[in-house]
DSSP file (Angstrom, degrees, kcal/mol; ACC not computed):
  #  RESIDUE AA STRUCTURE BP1 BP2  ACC     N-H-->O    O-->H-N    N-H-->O    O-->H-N    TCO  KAPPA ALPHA  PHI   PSI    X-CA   Y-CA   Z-CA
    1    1 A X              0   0    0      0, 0.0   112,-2.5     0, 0.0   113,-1.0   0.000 360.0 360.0 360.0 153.0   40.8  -30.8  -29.0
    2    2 A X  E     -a  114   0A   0     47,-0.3    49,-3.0   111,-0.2     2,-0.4  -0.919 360.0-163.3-132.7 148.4   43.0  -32.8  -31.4
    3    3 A X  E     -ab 115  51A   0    111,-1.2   113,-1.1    -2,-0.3     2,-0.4  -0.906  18.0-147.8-139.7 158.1   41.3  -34.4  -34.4
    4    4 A X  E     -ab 116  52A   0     47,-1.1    49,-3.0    -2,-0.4     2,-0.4  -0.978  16.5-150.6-130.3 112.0   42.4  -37.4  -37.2
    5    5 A X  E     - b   0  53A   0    111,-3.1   113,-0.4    -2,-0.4     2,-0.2  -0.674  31.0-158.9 -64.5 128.1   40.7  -36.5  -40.7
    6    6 A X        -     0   0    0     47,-1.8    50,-0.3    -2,-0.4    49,-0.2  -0.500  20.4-160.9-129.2  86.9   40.5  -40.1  -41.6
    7    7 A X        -     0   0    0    111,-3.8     5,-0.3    -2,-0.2    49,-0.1  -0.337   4.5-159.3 -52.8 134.5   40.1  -41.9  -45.3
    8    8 A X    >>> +     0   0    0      3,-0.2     3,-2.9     4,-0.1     5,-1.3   0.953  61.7  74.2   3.9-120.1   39.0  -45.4  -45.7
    9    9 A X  T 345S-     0   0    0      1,-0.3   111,-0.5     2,-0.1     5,-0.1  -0.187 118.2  -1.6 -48.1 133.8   40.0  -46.7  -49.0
   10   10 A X  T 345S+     0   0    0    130,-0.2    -1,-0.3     1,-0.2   133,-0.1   0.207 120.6  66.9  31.6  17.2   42.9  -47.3  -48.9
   11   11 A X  T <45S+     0   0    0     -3,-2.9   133,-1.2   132,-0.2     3,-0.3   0.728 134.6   3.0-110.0 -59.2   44.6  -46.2  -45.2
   12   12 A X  T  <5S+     0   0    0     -4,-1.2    22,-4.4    -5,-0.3    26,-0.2   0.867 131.5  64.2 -52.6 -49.9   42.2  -49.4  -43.5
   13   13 A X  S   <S+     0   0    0     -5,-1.3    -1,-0.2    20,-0.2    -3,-0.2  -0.170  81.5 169.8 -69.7  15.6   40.8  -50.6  -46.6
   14   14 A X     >  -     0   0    0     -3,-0.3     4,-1.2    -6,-0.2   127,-0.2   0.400  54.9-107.8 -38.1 155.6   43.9  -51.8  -48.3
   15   15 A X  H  > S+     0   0    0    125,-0.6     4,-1.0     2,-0.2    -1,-0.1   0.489 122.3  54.5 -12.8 -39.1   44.8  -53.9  -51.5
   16   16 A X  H  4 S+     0   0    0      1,-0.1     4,-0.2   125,-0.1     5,-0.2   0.948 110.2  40.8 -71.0 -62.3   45.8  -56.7  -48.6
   17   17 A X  H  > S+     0   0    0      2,-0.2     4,-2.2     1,-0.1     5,-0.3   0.782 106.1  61.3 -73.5 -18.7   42.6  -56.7  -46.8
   18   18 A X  H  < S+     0   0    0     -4,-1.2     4,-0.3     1,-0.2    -3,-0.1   0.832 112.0  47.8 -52.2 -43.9   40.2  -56.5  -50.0
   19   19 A X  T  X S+     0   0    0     -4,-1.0     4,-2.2     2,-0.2    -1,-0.2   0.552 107.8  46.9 -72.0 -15.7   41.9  -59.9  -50.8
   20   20 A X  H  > S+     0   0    0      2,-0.2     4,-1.8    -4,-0.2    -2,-0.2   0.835 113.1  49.3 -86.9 -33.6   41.8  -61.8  -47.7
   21   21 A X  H  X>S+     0   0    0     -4,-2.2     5,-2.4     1,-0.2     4,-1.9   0.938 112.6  50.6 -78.3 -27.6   38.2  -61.0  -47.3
   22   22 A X  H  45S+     0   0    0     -4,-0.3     3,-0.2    -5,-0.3    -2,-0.2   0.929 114.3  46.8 -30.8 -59.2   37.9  -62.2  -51.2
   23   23 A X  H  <5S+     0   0    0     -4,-2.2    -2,-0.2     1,-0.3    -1,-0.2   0.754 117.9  40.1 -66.7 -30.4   39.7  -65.4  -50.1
   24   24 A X  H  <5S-     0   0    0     -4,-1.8    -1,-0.3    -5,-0.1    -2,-0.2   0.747 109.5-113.4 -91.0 -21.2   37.8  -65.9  -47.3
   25   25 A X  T  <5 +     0   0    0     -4,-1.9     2,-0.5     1,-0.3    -3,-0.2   0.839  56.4 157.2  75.9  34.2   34.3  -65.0  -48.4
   26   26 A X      < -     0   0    0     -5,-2.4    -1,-0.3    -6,-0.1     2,-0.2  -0.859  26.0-150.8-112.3 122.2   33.9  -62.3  -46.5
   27   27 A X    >>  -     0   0    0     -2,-0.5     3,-4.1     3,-0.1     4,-0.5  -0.456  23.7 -96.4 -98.2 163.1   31.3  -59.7  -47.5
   28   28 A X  G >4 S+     0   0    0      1,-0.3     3,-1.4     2,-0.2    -2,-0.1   0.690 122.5  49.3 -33.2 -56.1   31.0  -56.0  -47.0
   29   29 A X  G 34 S+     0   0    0      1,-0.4    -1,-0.3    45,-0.0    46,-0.1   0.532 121.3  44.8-120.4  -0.7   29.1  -55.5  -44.6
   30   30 A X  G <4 S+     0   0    0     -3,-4.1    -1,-0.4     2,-0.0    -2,-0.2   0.339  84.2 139.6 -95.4  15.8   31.7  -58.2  -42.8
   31   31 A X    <<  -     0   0    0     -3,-1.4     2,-0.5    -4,-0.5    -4,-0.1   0.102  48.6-119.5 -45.6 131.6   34.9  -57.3  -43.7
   32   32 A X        -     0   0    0    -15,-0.2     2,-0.2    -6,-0.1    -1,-0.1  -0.697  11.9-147.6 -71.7 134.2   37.9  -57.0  -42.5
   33   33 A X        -     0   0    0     -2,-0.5     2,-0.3     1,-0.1   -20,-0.2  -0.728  42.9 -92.5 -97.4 155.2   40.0  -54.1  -42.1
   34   34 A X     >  -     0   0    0    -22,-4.4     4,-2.0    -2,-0.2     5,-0.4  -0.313  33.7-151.7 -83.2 138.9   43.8  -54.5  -42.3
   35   35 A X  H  > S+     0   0    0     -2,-0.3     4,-1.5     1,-0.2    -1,-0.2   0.736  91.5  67.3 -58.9 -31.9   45.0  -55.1  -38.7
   36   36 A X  H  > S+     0   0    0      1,-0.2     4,-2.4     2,-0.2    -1,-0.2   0.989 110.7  31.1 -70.6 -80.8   48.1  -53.7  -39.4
   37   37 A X  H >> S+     0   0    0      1,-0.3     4,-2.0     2,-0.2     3,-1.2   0.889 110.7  60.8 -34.3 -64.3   46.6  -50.2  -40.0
   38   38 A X  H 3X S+     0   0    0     -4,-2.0     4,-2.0     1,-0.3    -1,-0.3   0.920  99.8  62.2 -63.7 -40.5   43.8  -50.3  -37.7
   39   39 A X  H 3X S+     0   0    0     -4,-1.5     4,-2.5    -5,-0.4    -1,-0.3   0.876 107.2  45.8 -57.9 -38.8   46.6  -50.8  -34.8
   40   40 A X  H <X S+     0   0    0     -4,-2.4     4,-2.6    -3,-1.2     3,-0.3   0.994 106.5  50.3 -83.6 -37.5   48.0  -47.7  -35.5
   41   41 A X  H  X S+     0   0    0     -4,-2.0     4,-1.5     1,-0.3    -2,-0.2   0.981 113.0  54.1 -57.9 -51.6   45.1  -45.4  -35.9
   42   42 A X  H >X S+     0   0    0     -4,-2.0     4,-1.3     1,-0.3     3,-1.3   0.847 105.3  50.2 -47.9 -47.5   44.1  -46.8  -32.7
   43   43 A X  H 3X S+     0   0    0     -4,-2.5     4,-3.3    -3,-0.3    -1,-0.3   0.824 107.9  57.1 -43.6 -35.8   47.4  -46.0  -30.9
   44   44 A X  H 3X S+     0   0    0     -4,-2.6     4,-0.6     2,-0.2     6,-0.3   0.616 101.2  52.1 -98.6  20.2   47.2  -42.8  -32.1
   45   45 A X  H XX S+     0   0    0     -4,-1.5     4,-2.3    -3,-1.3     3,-1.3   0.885 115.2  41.3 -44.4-108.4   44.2  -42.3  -30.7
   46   46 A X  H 3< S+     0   0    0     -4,-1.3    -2,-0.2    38,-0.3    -3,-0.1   0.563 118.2  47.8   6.5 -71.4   45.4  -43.5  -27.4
   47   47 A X  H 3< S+     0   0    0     -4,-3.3    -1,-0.3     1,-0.1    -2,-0.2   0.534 121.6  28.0 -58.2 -31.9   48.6  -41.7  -27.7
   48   48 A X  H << S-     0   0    0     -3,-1.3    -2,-0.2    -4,-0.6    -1,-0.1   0.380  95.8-127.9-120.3 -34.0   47.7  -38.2  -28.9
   49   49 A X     <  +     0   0    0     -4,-2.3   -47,-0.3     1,-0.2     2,-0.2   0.547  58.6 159.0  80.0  15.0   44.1  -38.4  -27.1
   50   50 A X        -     0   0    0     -5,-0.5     2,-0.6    -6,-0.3   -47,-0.3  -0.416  39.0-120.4 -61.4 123.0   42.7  -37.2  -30.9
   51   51 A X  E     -b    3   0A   0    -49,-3.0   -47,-1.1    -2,-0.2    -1,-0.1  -0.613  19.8-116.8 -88.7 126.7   39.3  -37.7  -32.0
   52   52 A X  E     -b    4   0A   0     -2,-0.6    36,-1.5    34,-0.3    37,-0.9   0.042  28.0-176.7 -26.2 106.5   38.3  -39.7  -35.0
   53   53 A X  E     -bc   5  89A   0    -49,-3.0   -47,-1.8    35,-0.2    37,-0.2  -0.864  21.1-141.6-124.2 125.9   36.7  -37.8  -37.6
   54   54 A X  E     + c   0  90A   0     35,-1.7    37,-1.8    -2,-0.6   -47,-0.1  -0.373  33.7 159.7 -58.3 122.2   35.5  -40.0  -40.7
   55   55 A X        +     0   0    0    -49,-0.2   -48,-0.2    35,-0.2    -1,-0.2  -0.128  37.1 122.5-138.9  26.3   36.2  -37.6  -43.9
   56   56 A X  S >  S-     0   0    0    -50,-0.3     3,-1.1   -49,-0.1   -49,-0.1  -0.429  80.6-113.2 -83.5 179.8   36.1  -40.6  -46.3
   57   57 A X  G >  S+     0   0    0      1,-0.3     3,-0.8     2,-0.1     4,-0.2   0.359 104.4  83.2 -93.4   6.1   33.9  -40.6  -48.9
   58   58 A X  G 3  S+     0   0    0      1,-0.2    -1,-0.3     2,-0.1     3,-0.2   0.606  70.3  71.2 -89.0   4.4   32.1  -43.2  -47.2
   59   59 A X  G X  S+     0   0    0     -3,-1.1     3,-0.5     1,-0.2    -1,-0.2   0.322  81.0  75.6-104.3 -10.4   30.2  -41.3  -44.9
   60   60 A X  T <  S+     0   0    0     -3,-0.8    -1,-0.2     1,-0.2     3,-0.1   0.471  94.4  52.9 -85.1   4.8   27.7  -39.8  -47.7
   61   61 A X  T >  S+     0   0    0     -3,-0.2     3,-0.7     1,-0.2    -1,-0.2  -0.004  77.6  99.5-122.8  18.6   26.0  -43.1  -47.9
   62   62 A X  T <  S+     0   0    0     -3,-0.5    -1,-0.2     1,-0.2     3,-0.2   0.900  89.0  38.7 -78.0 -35.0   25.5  -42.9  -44.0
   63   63 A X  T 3  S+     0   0    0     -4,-0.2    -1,-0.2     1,-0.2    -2,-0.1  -0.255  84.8  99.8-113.6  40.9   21.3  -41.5  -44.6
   64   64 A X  S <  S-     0   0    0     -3,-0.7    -1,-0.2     2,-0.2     5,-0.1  -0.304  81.6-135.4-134.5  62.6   20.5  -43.4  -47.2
   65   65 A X        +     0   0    0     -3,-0.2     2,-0.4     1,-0.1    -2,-0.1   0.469  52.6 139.4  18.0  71.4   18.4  -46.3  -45.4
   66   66 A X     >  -     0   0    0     -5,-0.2     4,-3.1    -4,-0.1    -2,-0.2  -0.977  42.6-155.4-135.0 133.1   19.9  -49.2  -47.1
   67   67 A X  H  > S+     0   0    0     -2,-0.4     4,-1.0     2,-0.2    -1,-0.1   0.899  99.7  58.6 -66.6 -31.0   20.5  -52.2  -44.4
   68   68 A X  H  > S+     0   0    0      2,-0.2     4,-2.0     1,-0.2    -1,-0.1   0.815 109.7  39.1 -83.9 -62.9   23.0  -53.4  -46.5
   69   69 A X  H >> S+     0   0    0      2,-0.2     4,-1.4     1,-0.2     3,-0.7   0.970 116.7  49.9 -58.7 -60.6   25.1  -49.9  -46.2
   70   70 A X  H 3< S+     0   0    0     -4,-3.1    -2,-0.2     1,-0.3    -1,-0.2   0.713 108.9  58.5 -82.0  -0.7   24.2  -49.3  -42.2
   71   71 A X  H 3X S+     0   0    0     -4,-1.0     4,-1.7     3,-0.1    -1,-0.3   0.901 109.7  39.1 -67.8 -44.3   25.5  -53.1  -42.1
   72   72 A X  H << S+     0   0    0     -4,-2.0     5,-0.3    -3,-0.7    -2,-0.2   0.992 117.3  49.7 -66.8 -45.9   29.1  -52.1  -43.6
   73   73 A X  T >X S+     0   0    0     -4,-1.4     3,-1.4     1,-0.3     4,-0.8   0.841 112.0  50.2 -72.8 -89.5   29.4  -48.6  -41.5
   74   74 A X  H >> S+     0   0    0      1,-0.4     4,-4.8     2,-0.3     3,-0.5   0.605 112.4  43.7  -7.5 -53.3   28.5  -50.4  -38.4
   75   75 A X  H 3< S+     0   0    0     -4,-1.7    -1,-0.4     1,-0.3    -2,-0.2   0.040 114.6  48.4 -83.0  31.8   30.9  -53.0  -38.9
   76   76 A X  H <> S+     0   0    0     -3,-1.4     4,-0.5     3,-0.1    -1,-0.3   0.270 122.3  40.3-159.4 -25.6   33.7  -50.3  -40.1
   77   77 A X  H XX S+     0   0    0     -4,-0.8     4,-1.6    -3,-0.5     3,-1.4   0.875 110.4  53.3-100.6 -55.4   32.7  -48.4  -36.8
   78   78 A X  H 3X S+     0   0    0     -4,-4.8     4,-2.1    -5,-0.3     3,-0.4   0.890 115.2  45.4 -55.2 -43.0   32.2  -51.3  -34.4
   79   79 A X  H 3> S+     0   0    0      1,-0.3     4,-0.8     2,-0.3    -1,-0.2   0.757 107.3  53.3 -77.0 -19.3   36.0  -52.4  -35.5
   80   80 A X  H <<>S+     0   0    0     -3,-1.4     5,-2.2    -4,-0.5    -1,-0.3   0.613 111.2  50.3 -89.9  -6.0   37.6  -49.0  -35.2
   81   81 A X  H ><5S+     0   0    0     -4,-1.6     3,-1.2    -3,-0.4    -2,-0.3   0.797  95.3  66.3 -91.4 -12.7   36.2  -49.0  -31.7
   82   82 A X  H 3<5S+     0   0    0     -4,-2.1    -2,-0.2     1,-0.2    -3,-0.2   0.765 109.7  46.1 -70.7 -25.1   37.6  -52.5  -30.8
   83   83 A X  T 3<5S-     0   0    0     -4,-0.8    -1,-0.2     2,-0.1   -38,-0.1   0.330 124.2 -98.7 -72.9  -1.9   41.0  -50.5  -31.2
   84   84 A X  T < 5S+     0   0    0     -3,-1.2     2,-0.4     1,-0.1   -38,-0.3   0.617  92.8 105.7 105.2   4.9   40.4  -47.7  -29.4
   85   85 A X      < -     0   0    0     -5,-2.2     2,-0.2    -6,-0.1    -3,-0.1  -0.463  47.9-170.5-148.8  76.3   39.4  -44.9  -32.4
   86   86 A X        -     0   0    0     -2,-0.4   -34,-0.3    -5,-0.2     2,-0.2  -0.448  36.9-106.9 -55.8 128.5   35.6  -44.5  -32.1
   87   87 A X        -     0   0    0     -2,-0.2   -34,-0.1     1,-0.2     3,-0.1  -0.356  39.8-175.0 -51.4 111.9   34.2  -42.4  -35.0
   88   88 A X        -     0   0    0    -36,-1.5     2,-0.3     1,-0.4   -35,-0.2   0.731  55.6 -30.7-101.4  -3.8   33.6  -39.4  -32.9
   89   89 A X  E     -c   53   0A   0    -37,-0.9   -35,-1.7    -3,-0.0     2,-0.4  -0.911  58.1-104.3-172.7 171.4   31.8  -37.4  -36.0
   90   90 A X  E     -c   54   0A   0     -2,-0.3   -35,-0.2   -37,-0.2   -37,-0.1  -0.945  27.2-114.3-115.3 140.3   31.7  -36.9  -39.3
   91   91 A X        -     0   0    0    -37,-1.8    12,-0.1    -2,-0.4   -37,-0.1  -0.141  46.7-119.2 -60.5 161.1   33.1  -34.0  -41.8
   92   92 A X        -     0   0    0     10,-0.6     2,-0.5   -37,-0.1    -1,-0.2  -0.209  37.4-109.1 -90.2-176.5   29.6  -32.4  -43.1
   93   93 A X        -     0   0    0     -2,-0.1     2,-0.5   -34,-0.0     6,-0.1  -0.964  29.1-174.0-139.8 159.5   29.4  -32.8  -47.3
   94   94 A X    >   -     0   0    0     -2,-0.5     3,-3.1     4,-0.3     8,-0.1  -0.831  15.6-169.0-130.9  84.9   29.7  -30.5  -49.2
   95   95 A X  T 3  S+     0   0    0     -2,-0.5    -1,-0.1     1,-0.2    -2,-0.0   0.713  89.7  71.9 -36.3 -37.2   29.0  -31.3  -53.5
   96   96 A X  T 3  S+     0   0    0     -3,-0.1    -1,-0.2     2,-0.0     2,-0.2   0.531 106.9  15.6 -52.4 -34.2   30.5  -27.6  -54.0
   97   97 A X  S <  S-     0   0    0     -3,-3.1    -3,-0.1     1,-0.3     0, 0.0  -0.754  77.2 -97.2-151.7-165.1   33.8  -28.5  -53.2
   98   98 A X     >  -     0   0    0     -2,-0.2     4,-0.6     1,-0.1    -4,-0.3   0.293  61.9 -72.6 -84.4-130.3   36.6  -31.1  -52.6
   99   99 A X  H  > S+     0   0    0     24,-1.6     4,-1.2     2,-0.2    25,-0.2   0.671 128.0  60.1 -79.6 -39.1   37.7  -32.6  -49.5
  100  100 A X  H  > S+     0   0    0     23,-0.7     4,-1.4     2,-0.2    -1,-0.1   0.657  98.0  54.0 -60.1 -32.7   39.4  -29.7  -48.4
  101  101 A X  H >> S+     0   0    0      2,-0.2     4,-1.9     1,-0.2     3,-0.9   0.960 112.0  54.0 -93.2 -57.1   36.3  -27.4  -48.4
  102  102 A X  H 3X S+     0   0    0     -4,-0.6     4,-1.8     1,-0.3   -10,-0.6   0.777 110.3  37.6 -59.3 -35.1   34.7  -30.2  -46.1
  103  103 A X  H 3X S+     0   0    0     -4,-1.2     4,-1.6     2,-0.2    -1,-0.3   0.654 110.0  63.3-109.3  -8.5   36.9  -30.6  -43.6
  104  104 A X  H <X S+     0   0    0     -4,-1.4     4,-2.4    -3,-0.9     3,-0.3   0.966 109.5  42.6 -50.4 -60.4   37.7  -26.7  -43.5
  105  105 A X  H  X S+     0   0    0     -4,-1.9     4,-0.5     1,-0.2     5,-0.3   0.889 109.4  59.6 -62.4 -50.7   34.0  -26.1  -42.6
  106  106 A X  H >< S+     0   0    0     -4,-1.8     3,-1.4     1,-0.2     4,-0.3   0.852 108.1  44.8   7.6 -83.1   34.5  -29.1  -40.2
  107  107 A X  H >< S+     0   0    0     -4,-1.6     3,-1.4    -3,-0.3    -1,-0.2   0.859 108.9  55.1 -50.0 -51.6   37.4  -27.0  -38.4
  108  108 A X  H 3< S+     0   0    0     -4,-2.4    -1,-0.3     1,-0.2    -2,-0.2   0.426 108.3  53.9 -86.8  20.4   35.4  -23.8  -38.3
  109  109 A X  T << S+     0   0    0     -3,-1.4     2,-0.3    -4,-0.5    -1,-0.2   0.267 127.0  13.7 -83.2 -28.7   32.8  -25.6  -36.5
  110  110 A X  S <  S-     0   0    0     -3,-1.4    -1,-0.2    -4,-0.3    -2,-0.1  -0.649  89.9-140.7-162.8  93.1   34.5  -27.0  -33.9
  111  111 A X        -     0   0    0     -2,-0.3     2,-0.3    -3,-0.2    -3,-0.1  -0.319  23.3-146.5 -62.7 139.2   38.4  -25.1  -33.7
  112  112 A X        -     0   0    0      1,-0.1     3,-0.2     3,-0.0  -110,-0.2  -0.985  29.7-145.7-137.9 157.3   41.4  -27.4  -32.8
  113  113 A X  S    S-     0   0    0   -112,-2.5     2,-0.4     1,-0.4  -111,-0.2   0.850  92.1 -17.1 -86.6 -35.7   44.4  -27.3  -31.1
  114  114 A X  E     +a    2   0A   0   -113,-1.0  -111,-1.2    -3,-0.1    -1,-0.4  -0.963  64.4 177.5-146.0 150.0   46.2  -29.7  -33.8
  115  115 A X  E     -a    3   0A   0     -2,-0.4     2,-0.3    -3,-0.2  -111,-0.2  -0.912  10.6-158.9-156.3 165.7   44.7  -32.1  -36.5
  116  116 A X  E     -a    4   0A   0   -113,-1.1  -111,-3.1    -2,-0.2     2,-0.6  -0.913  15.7-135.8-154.5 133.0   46.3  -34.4  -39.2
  117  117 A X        -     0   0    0     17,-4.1     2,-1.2    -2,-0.3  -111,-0.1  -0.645  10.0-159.1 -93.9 101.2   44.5  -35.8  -42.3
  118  118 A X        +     0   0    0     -2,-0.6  -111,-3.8  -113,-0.4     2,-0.3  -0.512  34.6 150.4-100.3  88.1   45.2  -39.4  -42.9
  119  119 A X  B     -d  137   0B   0     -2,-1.2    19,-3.1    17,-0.9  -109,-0.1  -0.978  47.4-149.5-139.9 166.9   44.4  -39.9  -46.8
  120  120 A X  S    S+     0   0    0   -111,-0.5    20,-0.4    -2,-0.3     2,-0.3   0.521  84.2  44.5 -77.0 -19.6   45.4  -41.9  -49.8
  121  121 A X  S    S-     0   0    0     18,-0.1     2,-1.0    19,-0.0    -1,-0.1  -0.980  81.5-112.9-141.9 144.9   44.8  -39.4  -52.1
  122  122 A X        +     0   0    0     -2,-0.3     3,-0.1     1,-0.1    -2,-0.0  -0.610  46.4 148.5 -70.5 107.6   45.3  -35.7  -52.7
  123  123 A X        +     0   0    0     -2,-1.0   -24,-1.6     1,-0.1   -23,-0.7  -0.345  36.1 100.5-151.6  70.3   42.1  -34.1  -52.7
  124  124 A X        +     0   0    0    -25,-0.2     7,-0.1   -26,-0.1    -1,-0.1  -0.396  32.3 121.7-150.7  62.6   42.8  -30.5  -51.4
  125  125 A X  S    S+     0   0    0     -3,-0.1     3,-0.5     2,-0.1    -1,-0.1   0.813  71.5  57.1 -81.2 -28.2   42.8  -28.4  -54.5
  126  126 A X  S    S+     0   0    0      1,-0.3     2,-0.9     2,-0.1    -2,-0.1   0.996 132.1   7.3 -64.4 -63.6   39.8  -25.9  -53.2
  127  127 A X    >>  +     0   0    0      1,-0.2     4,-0.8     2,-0.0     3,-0.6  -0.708  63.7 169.6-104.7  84.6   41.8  -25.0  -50.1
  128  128 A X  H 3> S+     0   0    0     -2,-0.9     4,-1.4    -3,-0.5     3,-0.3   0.989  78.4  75.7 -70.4 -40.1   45.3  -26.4  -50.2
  129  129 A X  H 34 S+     0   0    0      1,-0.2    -1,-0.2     2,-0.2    -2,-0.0   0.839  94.1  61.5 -44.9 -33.1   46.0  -24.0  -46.8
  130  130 A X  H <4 S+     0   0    0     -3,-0.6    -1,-0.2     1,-0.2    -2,-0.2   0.858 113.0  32.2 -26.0 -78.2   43.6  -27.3  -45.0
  131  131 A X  H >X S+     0   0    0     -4,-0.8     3,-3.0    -3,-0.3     4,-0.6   0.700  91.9 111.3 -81.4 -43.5   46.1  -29.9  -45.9
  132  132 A X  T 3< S-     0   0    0     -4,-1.4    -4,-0.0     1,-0.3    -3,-0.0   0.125  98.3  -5.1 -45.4 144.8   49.4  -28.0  -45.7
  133  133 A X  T 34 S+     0   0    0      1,-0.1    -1,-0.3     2,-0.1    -2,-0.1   0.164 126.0  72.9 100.9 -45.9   51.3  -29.1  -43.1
  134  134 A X  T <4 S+     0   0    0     -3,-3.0   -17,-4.1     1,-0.1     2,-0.5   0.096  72.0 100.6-130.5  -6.3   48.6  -31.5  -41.7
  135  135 A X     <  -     0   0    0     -4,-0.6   -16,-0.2   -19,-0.2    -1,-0.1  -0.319  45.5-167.0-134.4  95.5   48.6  -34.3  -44.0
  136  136 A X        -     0   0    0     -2,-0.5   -17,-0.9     1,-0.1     2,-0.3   0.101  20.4-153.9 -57.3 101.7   50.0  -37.7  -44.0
  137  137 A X  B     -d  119   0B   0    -19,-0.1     2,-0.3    -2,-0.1   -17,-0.2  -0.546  11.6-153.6 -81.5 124.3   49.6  -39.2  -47.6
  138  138 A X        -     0   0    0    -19,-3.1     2,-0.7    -2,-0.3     5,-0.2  -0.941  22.8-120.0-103.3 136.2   49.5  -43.0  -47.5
  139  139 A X    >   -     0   0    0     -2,-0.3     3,-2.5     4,-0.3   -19,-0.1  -0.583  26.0-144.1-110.5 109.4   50.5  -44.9  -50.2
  140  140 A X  T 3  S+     0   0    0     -2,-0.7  -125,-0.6   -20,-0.4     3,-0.3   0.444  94.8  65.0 -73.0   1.9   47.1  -46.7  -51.0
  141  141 A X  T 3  S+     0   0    0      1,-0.2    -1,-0.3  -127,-0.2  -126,-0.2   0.727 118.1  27.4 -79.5 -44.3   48.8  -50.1  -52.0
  142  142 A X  S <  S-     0   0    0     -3,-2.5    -2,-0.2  -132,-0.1    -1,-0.2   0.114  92.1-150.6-120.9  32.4   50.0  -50.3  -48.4
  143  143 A X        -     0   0    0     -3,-0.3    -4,-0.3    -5,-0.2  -132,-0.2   0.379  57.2  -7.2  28.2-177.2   47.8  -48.5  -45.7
  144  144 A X  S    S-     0   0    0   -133,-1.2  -107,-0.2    -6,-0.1  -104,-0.1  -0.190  74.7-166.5 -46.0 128.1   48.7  -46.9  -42.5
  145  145 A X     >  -     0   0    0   -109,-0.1     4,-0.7  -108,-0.1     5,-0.1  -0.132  42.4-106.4-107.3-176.4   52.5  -47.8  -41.7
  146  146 A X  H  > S+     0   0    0      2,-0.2     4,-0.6     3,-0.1    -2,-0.1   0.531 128.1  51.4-105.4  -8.8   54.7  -47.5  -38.5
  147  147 A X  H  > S+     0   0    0      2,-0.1     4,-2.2     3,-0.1     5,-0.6   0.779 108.1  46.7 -87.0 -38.9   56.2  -44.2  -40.8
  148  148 A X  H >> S+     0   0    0      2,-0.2     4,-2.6     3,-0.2     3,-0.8   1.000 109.3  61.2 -74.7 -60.7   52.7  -42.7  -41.5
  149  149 A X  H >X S+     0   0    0     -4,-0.7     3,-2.1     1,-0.2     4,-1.8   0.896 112.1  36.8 -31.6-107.3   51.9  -43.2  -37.3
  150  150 A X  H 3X S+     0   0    0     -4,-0.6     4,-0.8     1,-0.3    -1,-0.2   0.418 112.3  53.2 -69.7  15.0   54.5  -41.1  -36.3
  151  151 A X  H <X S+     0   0    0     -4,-2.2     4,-3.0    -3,-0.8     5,-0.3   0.772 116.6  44.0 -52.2 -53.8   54.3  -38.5  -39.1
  152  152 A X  H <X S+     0   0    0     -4,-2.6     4,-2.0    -3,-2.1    -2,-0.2   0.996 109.0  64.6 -70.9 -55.4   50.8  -38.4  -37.9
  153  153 A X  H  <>S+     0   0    0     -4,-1.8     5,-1.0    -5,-0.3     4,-0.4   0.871 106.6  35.2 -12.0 -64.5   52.4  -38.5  -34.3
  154  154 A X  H ><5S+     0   0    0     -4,-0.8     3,-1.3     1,-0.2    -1,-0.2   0.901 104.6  68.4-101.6 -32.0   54.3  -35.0  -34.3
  155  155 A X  H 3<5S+     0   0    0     -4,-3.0    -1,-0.2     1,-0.2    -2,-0.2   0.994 103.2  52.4 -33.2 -49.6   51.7  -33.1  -36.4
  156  156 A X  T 3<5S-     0   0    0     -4,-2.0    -2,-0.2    -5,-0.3    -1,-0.2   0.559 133.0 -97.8 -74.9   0.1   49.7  -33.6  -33.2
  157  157 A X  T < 5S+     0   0    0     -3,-1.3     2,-0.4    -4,-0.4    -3,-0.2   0.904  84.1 136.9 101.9  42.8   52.3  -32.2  -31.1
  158  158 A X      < +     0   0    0     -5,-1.0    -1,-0.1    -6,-0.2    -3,-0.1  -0.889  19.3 160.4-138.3  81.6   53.5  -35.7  -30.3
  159  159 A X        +     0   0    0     -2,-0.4     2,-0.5    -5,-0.1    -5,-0.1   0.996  43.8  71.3 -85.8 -58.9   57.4  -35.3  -30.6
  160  160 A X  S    S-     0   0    0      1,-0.1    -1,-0.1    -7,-0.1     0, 0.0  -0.603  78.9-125.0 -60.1 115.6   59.2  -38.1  -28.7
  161  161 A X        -     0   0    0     -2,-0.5     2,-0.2     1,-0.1    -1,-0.1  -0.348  29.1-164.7-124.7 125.1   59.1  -41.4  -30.1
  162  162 A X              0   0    0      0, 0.0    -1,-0.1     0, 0.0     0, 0.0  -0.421 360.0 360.0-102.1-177.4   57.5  -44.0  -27.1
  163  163 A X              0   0    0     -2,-0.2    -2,-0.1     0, 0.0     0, 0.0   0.243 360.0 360.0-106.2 360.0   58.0  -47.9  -27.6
């Protein structure tokens, strides 16, 4: 199995889309995510056959019976499946430790052959071994990129650049 650790804010959530859904009147739990971004995760879904796992910080508010909340993660799930990159789990959490410490235990739950972290932010101090290697930092001002796609590409053992 091949897995995509995947952040939110800022690799979907962008600067771009925050404003359009501003302009538009568009509320959480209808949002948009920016298409630009979502197109790749979803290709590299596709491309790599890797499964989504949500390691944003947005998943801790996933059991906490607010309609409001299971309105936004619905719509943030329902749209990464209209591209092709169904949430296939979520990293456990862990208070104890960073990001790193989650998605470690993640990994020694369920071993993979490759996986790639897609975040905005460095937050892999507990275990830096996690991230080496494995993690495309996006620059959260401009989401997921055509540079950041095939970074994420040949971590997953994805070498040759298709059209």
């Amino acid at each position: 199995m091949k897995a995509i650790f995947l952040d939110i804010d800022g690799v979907i959530a962008t600067p771009t889309s925050v404003r359009l859904n501003y302009l538009l009147g568009r509320g959480p739990e209808t949002q948009w995510y920016d298409l630009v971004a979502l197109t790749y995760v979803g290709r590299l879904v596709r491309e790599t056959g890797a499964k989504v796992v949500l390691s944003s910080n947005w998943r801790q508010d996933l059991n906490r019976g607010n309609e409001l909340v299971e309105a936004i993660m619905a719509n943030l799930y329902r749209q990464l499946e209209e591209v092709g990159a169904p949430v296939y789990d979520t990293t456990p959490i862990d208070y104890d430790t960073d990001r790193s410490g989650e998605i470690g235990a993640w990994l020694a739950a369920h071993p993979c052959e490759a996986y790639v972290i897609i975040d905005d932010l460095a937050r892999f101090d507990d275990h830096p071994e996690v991230a080496d290697g494995h993690l495309v930092r996006i620059e959260e001002s401009e989401g997921m990129r055509y540079q950041h796609f095939y970074q994420a590409r040949e971590i997953l053992g994805i070498e040759e650049q298709t059209a």
